[in-house]
FIKEMAR-335449 format. One record per residue (C-alpha): x, y, z; residue in three letters; chain; residue number from 0. Coordinates in steps of 0.25 Angstrom, whole numbers, plus 5000, padded with zeros to 4 digits. Example, Ala and Ser with C-alpha at 12.3 -4.5 7.8 and 13.67 -1.06 7.14 Angstrom:
BEGIN
{x:5049; y:4982; z:5031; aa:ALA; ch:A; i:0}
{x:5055; y:4996; z:5029; aa:SER; ch:A; i:1}
END
This chain:
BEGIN
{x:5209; y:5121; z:5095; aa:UNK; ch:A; i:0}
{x:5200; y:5111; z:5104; aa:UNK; ch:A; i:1}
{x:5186; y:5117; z:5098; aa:UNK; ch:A; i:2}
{x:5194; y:5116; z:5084; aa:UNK; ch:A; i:3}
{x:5197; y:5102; z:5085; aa:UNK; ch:A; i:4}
{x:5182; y:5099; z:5092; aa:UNK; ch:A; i:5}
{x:5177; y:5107; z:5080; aa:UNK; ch:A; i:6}
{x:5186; y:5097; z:5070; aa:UNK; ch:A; i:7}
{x:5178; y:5086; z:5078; aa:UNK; ch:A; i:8}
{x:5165; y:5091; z:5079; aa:UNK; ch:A; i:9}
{x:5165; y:5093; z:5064; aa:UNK; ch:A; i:10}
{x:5171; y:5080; z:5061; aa:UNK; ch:A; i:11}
{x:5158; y:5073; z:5069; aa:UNK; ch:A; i:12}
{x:5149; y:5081; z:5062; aa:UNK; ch:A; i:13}
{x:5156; y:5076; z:5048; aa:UNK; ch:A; i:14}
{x:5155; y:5061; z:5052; aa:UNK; ch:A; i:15}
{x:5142; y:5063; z:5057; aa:UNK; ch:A; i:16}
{x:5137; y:5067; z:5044; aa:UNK; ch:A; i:17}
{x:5145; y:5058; z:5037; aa:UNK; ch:A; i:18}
{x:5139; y:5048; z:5045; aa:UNK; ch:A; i:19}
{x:5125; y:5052; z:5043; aa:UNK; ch:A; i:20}
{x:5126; y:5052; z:5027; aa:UNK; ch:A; i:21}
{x:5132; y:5038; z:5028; aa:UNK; ch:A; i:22}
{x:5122; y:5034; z:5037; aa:UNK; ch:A; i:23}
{x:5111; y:5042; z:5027; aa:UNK; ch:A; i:24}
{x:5116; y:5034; z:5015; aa:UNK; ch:A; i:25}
{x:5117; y:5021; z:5020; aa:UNK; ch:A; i:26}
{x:5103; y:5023; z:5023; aa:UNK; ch:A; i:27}
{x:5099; y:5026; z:5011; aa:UNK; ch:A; i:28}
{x:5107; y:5016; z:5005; aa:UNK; ch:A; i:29}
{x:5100; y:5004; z:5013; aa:UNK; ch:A; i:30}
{x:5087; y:5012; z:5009; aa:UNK; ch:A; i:31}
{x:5090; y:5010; z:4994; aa:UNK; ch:A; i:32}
{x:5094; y:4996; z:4997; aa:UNK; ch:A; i:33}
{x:5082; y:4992; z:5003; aa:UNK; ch:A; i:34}
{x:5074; y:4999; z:4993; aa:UNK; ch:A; i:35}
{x:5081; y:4990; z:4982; aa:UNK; ch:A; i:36}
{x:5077; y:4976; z:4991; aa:UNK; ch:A; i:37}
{x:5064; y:4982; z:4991; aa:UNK; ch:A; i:38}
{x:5062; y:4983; z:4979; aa:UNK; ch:A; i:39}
{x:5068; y:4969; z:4973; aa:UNK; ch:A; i:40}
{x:5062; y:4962; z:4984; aa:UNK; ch:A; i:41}
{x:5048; y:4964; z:4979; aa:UNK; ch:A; i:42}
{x:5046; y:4955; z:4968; aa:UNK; ch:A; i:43}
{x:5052; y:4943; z:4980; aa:UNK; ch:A; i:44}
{x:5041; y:4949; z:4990; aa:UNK; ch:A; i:45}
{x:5029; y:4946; z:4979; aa:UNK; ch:A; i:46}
{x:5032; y:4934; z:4977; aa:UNK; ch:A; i:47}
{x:5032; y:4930; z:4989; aa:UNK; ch:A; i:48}
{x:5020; y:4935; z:4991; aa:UNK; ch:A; i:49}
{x:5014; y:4928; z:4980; aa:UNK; ch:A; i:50}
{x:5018; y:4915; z:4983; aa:UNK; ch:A; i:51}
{x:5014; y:4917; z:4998; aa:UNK; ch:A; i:52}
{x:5000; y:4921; z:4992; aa:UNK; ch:A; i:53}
{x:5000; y:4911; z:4982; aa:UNK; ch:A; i:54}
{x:5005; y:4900; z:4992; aa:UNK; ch:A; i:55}
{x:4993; y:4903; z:5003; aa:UNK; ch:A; i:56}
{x:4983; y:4904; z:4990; aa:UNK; ch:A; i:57}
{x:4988; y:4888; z:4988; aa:UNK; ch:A; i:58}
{x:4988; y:4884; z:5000; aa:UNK; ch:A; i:59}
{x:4972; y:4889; z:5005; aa:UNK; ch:A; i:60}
{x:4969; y:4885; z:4990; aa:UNK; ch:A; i:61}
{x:4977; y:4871; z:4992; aa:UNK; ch:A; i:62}
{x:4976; y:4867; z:5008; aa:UNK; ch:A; i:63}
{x:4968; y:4877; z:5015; aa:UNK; ch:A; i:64}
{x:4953; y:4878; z:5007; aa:UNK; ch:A; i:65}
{x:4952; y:4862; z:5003; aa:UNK; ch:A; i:66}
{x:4953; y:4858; z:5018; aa:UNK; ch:A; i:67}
{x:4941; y:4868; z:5022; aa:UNK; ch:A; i:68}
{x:4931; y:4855; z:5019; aa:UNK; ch:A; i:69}
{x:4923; y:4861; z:5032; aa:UNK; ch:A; i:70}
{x:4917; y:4873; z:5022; aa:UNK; ch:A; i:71}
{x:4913; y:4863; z:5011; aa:UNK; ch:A; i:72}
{x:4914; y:4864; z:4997; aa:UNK; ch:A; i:73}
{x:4905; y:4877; z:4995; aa:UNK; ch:A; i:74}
{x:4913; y:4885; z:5007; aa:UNK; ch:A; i:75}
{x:4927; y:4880; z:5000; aa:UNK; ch:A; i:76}
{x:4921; y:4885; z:4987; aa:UNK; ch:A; i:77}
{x:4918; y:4898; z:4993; aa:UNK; ch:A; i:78}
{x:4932; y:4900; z:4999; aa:UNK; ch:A; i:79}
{x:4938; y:4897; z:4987; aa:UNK; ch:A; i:80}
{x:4931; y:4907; z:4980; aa:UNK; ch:A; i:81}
{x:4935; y:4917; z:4991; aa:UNK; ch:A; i:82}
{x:4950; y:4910; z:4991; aa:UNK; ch:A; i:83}
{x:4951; y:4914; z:4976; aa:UNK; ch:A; i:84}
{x:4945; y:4927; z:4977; aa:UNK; ch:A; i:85}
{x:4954; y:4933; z:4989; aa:UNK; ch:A; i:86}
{x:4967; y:4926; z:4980; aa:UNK; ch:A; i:87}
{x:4963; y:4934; z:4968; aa:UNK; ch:A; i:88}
{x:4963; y:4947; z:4976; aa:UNK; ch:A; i:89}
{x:4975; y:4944; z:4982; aa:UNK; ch:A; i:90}
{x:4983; y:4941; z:4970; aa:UNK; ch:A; i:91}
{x:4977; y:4951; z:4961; aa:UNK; ch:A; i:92}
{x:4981; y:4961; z:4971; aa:UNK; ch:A; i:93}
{x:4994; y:4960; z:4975; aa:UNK; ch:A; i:94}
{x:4999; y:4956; z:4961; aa:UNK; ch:A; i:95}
{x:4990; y:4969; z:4955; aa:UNK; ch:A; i:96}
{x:4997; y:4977; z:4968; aa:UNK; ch:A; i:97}
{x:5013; y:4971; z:4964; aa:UNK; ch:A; i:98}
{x:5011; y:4974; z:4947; aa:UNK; ch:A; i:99}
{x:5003; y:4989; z:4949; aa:UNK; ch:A; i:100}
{x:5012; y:5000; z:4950; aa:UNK; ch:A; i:101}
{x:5009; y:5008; z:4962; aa:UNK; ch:A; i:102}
{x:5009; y:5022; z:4955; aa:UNK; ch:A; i:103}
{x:5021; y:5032; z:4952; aa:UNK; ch:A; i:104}
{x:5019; y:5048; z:4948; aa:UNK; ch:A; i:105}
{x:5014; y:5045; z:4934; aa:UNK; ch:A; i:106}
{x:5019; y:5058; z:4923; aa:UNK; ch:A; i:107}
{x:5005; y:5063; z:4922; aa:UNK; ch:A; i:108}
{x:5006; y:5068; z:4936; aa:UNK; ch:A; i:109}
{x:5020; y:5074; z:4934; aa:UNK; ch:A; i:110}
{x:5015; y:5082; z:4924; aa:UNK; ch:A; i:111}
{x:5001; y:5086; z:4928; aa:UNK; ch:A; i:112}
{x:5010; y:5094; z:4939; aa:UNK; ch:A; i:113}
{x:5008; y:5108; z:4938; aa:UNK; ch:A; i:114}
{x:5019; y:5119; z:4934; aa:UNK; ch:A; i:115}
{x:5028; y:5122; z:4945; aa:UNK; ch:A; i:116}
{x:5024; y:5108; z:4954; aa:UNK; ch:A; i:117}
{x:5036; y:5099; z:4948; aa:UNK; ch:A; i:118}
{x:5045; y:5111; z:4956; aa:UNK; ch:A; i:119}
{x:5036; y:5116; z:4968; aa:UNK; ch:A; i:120}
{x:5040; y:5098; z:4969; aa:UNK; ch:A; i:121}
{x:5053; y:5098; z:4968; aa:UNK; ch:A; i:122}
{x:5056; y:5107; z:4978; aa:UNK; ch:A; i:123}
{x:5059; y:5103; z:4992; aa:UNK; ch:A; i:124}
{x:5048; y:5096; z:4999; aa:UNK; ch:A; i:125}
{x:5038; y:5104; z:4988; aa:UNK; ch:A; i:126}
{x:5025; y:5099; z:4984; aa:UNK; ch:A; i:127}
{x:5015; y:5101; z:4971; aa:UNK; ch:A; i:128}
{x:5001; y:5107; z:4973; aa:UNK; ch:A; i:129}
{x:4995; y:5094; z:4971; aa:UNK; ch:A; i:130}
{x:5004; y:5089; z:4983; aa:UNK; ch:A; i:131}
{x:5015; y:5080; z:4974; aa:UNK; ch:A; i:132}
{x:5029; y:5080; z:4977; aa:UNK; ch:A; i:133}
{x:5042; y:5077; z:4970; aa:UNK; ch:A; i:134}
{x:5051; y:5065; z:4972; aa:UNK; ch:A; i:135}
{x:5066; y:5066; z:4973; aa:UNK; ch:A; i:136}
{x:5067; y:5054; z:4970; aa:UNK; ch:A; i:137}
{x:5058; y:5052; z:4956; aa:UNK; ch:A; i:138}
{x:5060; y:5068; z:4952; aa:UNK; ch:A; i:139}
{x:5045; y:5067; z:4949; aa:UNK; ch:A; i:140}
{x:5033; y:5071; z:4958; aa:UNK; ch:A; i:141}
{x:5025; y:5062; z:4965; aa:UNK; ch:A; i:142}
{x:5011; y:5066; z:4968; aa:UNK; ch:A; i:143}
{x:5004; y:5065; z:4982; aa:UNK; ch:A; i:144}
{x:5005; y:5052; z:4988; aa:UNK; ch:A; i:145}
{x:5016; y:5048; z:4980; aa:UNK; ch:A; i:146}
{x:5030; y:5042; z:4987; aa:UNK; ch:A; i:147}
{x:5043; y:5038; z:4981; aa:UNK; ch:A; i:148}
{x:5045; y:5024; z:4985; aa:UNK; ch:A; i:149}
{x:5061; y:5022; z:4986; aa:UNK; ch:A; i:150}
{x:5058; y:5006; z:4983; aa:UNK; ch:A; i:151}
{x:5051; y:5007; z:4969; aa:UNK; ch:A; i:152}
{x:5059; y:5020; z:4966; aa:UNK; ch:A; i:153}
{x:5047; y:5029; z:4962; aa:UNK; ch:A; i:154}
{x:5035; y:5037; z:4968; aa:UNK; ch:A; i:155}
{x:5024; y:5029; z:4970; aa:UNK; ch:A; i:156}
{x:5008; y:5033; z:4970; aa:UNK; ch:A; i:157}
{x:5001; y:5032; z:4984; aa:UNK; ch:A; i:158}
{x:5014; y:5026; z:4987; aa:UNK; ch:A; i:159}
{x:5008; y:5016; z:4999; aa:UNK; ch:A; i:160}
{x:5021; y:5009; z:5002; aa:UNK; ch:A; i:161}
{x:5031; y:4999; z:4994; aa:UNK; ch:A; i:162}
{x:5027; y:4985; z:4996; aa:UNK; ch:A; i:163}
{x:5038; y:4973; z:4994; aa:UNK; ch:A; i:164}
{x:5026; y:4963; z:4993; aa:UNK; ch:A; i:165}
{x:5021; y:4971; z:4980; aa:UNK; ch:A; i:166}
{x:5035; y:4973; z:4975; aa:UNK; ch:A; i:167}
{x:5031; y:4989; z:4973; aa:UNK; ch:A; i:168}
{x:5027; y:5001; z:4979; aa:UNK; ch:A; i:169}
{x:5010; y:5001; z:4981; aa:UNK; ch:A; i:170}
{x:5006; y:5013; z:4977; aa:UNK; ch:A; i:171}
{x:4992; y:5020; z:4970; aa:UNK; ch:A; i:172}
{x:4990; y:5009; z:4958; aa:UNK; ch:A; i:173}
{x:4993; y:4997; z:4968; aa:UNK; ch:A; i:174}
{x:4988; y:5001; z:4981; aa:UNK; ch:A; i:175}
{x:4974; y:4995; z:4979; aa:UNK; ch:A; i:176}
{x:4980; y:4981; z:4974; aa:UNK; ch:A; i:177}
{x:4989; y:4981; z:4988; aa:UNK; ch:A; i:178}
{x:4977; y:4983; z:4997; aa:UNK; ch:A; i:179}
{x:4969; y:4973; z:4991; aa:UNK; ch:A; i:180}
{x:4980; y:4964; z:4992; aa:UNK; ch:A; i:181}
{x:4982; y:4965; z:5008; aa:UNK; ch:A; i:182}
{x:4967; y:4965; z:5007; aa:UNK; ch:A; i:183}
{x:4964; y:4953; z:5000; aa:UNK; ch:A; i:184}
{x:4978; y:4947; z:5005; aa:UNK; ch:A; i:185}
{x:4974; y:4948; z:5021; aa:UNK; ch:A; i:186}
{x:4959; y:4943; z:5016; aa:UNK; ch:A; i:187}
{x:4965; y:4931; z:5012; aa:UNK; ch:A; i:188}
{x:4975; y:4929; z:5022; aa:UNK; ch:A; i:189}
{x:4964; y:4928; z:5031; aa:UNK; ch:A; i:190}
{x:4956; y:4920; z:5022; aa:UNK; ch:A; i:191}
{x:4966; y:4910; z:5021; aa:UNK; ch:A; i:192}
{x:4969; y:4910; z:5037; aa:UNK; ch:A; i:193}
{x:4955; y:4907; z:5042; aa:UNK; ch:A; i:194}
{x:4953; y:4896; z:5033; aa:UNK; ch:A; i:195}
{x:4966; y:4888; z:5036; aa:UNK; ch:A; i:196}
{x:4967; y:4891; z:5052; aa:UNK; ch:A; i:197}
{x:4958; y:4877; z:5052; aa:UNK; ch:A; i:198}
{x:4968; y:4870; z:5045; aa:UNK; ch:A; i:199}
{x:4979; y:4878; z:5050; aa:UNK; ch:A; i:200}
{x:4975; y:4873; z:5065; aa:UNK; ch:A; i:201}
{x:4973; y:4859; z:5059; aa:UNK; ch:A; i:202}
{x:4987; y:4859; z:5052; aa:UNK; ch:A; i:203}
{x:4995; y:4865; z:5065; aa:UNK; ch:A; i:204}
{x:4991; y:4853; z:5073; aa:UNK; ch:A; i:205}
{x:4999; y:4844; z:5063; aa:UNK; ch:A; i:206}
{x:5012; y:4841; z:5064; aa:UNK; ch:A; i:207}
{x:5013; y:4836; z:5051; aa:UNK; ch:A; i:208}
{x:5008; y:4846; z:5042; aa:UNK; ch:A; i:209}
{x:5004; y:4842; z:5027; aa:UNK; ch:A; i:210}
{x:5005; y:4849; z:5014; aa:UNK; ch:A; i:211}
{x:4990; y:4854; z:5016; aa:UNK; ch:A; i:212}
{x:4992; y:4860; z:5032; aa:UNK; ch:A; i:213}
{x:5005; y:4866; z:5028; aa:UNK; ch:A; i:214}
{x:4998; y:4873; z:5018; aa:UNK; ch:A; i:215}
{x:4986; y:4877; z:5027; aa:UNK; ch:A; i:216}
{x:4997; y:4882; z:5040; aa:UNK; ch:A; i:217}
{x:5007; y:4891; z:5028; aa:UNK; ch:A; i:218}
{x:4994; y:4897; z:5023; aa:UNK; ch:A; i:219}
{x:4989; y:4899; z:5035; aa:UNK; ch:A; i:220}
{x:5000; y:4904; z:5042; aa:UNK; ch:A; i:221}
{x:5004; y:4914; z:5032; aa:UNK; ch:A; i:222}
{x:4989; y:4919; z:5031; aa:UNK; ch:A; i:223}
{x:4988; y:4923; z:5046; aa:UNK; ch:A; i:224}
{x:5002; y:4930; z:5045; aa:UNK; ch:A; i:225}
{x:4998; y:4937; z:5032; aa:UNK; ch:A; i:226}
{x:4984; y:4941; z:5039; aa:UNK; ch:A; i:227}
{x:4990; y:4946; z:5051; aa:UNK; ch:A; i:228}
{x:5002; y:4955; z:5045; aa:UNK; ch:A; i:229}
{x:4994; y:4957; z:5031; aa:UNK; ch:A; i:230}
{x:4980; y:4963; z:5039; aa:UNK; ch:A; i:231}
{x:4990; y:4975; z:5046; aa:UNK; ch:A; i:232}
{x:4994; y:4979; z:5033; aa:UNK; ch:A; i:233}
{x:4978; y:4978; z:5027; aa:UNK; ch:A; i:234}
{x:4974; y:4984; z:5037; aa:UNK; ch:A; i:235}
{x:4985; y:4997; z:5037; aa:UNK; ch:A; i:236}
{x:4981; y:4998; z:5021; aa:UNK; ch:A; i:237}
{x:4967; y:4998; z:5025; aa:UNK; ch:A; i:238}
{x:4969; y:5010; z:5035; aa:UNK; ch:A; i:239}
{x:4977; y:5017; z:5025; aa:UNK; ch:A; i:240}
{x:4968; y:5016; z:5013; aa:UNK; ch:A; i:241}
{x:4956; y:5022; z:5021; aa:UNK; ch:A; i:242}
{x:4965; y:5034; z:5028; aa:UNK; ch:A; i:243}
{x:4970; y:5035; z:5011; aa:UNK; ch:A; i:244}
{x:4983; y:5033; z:5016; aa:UNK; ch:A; i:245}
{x:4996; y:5027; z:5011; aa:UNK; ch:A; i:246}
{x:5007; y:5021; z:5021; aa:UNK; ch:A; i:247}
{x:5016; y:5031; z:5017; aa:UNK; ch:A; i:248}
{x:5007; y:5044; z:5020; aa:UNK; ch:A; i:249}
{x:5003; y:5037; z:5033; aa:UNK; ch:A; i:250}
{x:5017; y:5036; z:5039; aa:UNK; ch:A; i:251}
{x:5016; y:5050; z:5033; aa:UNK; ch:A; i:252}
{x:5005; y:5054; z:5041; aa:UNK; ch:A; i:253}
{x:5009; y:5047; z:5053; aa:UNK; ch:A; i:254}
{x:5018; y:5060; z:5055; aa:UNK; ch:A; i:255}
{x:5006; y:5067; z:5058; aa:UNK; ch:A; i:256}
{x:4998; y:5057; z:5066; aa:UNK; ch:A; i:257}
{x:4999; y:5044; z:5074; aa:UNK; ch:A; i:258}
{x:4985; y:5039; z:5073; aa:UNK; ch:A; i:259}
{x:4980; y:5033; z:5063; aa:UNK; ch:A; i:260}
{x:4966; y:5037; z:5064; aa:UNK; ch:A; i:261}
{x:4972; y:5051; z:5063; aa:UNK; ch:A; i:262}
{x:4981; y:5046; z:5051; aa:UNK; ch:A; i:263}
{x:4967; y:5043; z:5044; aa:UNK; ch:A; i:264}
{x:4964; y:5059; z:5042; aa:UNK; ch:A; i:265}
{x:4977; y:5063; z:5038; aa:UNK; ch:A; i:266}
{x:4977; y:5060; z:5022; aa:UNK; ch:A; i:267}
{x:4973; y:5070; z:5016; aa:UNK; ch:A; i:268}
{x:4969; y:5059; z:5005; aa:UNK; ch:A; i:269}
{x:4958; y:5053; z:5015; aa:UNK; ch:A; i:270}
{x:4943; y:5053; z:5008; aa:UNK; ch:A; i:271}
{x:4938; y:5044; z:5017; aa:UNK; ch:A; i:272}
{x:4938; y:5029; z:5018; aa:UNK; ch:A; i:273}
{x:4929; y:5025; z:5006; aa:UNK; ch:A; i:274}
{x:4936; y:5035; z:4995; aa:UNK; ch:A; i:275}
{x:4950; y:5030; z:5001; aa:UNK; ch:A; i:276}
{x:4947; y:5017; z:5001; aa:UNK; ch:A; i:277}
{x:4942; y:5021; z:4985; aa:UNK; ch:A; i:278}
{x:4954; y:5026; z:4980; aa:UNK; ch:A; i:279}
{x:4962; y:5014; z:4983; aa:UNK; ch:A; i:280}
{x:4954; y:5002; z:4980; aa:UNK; ch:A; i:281}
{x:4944; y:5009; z:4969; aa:UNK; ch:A; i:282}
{x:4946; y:5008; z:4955; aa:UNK; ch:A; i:283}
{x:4940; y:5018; z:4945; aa:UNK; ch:A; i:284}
{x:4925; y:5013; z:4941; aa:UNK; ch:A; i:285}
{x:4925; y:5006; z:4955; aa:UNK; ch:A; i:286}
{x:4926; y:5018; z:4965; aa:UNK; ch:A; i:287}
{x:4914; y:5013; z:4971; aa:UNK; ch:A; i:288}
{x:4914; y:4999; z:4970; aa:UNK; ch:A; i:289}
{x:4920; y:4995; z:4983; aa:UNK; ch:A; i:290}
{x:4918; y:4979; z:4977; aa:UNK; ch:A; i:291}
{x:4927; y:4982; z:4968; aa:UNK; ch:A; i:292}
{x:4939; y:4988; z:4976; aa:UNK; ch:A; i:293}
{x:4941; y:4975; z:4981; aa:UNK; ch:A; i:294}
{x:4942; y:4967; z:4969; aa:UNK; ch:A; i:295}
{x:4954; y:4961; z:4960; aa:UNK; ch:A; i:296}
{x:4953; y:4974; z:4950; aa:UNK; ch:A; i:297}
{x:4961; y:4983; z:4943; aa:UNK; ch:A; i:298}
{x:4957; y:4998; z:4939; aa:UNK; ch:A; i:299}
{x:4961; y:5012; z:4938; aa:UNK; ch:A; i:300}
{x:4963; y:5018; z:4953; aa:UNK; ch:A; i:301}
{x:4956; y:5028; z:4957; aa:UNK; ch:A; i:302}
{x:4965; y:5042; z:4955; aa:UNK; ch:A; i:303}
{x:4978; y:5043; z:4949; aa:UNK; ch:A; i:304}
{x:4988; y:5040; z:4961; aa:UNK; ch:A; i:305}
{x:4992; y:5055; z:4960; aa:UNK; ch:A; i:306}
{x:4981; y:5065; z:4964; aa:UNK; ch:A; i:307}
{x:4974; y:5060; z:4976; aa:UNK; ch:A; i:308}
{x:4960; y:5069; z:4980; aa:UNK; ch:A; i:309}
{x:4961; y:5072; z:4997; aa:UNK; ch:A; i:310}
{x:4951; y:5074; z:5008; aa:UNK; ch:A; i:311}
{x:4951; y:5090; z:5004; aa:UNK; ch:A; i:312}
{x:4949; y:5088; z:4991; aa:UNK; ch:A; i:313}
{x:4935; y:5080; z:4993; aa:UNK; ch:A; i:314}
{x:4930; y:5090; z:5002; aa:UNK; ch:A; i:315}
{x:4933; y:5100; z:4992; aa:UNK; ch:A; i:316}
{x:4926; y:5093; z:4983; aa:UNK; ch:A; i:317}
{x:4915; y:5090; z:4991; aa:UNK; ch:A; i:318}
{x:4914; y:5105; z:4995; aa:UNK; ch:A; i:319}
{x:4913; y:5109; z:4980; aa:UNK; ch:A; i:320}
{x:4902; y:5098; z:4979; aa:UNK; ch:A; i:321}
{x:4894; y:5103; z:4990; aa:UNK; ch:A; i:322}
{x:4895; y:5118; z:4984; aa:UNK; ch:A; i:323}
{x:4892; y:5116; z:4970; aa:UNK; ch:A; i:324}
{x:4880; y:5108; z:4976; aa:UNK; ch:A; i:325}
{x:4876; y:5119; z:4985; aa:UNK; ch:A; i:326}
{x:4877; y:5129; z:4973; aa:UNK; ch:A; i:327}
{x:4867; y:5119; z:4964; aa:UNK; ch:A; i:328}
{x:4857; y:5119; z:4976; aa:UNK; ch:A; i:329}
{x:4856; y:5132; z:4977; aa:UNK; ch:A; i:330}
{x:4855; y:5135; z:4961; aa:UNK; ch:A; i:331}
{x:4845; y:5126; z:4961; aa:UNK; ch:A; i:332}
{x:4836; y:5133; z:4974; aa:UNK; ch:A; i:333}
END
C-alpha cells in the first residue's frame, strides 16, 4: 500500500511537471508571436525616425555647421559642399532603395526546376535535396540553400542576413547591397559631420546660453559621434562577413564548430576569396569588374539569382577542368 500510494504521487509529479512544461512551452511561444507582431508594426515608426534624425543633422550641417567654417574660405566651403551632397545622396538613396526592395523569397521557377522525387526526399525529416534545398514547415514550399524563414515577415527570405526594424523588413539577396552601403556611407558621414563641427562644438560648450545656431552645431554633433561609435561595430562586422561570404545567421551557425574568427573565415563552403565575395554583393551585371561602380547610387540586376550559389569546390573543379583541357590542346598541338 506505501509503494502504491508513493507510486500515485510520483505519477502525479510527473503529470504536473509535464503539464507545467507545455504551459510554460506555450506561453513562450505566445510572447514569441507577440513580439513578432510589434516587430513587425513597429517598422514603419522605426523609419521614420530614421529619416527625420538624418534629415535633421543634414539641415543642420547644411544650416549651422558648413556657413560658420569661414576659416577654409569660399573655395574649401565649395568643395565641402560638393562632398556634403554627395555623401547625402548615397545615404538617402540607400536606405530608402534598402526599405522599398524586397529581400528575395523562393520564386516558382525554382520550385519547379526541382527534380523528381526532391519535393519528398524534403519533406521528410530533417531531409535535403541534392542541390542542398530544404522544405519549410512553415511555408509548405522548399527554400533553397541559404534561405531562412523569418517568423517576423512570415515567409522564407534569400541570403536571409537578418530582420531589421530600421528597414521595416527582412534584408535579404535583393537588398543586401543597398544596406551595406548605407551603414557605409551612413558611418562616412557621421564622421564627416563630426570633424567638422567639434570647433564649433567646443566653442558652443563653453556657452551657457546657447543660440539657435550652437544648439544646432552640439545636436548634430552629439548624435554624429554616438552614431560613429555604435554605427562603425556594426560596419565593420558586415565588412567582416562580406569577405568570409557569410550571413549573420550562418555565422552563429558556424560558431558551433569554432570560436575564432579567423577560423570562422574558412569555414563557408561559399568563400571564393575576398575580391569574388565582395563581387557578388556589391557588383551588378555589366559592372562585375568595375569596383567604381560598386559604390555608386545605382541600381541593376544582382549578380546570380539568389537561389544557386557556386562554392569554393565548385571553382576548383572548374579550374581543374580548365587546366586539363589546356594540357590536352598543348599537347595536340606538340
Amino acid at each position: 500500500s506505501g509503494l502504491h500510494q508513493t507510486w500515485l504521487v510520483i505519477s502525479l509529479l510527473d503529470m504536473s511537471w509535464h503539464k507545467c512544461a507545455r504551459l510554460c512551452a506555450r506561453s513562450i511561444l505566445t510572447m514569441a508571436g507577440m513580439f513578432d507582431v510589434i516587430v513587425r508594426f513597429i517598422g514603419p515608426a522605426m523609419v521614420l525616425i530614421a529619416s527625420g534624425l538624418i534629415c535633421g543633422v543634414i539641415y543642420c550641417w547644411f544650416h549651422a555647421i558648413l556657413p560658420s567654417m569661414t576659416i577654409v574660405g569660399v573655395g574649401g566651403q565649395m568643395f565641402l559642399s560638393v562632398l556634403g551632397v554627395f555623401l547625402v545622396v548615397n545615404i538617402l538613396f540607400n536606405y530608402y532603395t534598402a526599405v522599398f526592395t524586397k529581400p528575395g523569397s523562393t520564386p516558382q521557377s525554382y520550385e519547379d526546376s526541382l527534380e523528381a522525387g526532391e519535393r519528398e526526399q524534403m519533406m521528410s525529416e530533417g531531409g535535403r535535396s541534392r542541390s542542398g534545398a530544404r522544405w519549410c514547415k512553415k511555408c509548405q514550399r522548399p527554400k533553397p540553400v541559404r534561405c531562412h524563414h523569418c517568423s517576423v515577415c512570415n515567409r522564407c527570405v534569400l541570403r536571409m542576413d537578418h530582420h531589421c526594424p530600421w528597414v521595416a523588413g527582412c534584408v535579404g539577396f535583393y537588398n543586401y547591397r543597398y544596406f551595406f552601403l548605407f551603414l557605409l556611407y551612413l558611418w562616412t558621414g557621421c564622421v564627416f559631420v563630426a570633424i567638422t563641427a567639434l570647433p564649433e562644438f567646443l566653442k558652443a560648450a563653453n556657452v551657457r546660453h546657447q543660440t539657435s545656431t550652437q544648439i544646432e552645431v552640439t545636436f548634430a554633433f552629439v548624435l554624429a559621434a554616438a552614431v560613429t561609435v555604435a554605427l562603425g561595430v556594426l560596419l565593420f562586422w558586415h565588412i567582416y562577413l562580406i569577405l568570409t561570404a557569410q550571413t549573420t545567421i550562418e555565422f552563429y551557425g558556424n560558431r558551433s564548430r569554432s570560436t575564432s574568427l579567423f577560423q570562422l573565415a574558412g569555414l563557408s563552403e561559399w568563400d571564393l576569396g575576398w575580391y569574388l565575395n565582395l563581387q557578388a554583393v556589391l557588383a551588378t551585371e555589366g559592372k562585375e569588374h568595375k569596383v567604381i561602380w560598386w559604390f555608386l547610387p545605382t541600381r541593376g540586376k544582382l549578380i546570380g539569382d539568389g537561389c544557386t550559389y557556386d562554392t569554393r569546390w565548385d571553382v576548383a573543379r572548374r579550374a581543374n577542368r580548365l587546366s586539363t583541357l589546356q594540357s590536352e590542346d598543348a599537347s595536340t598541338i606538340v
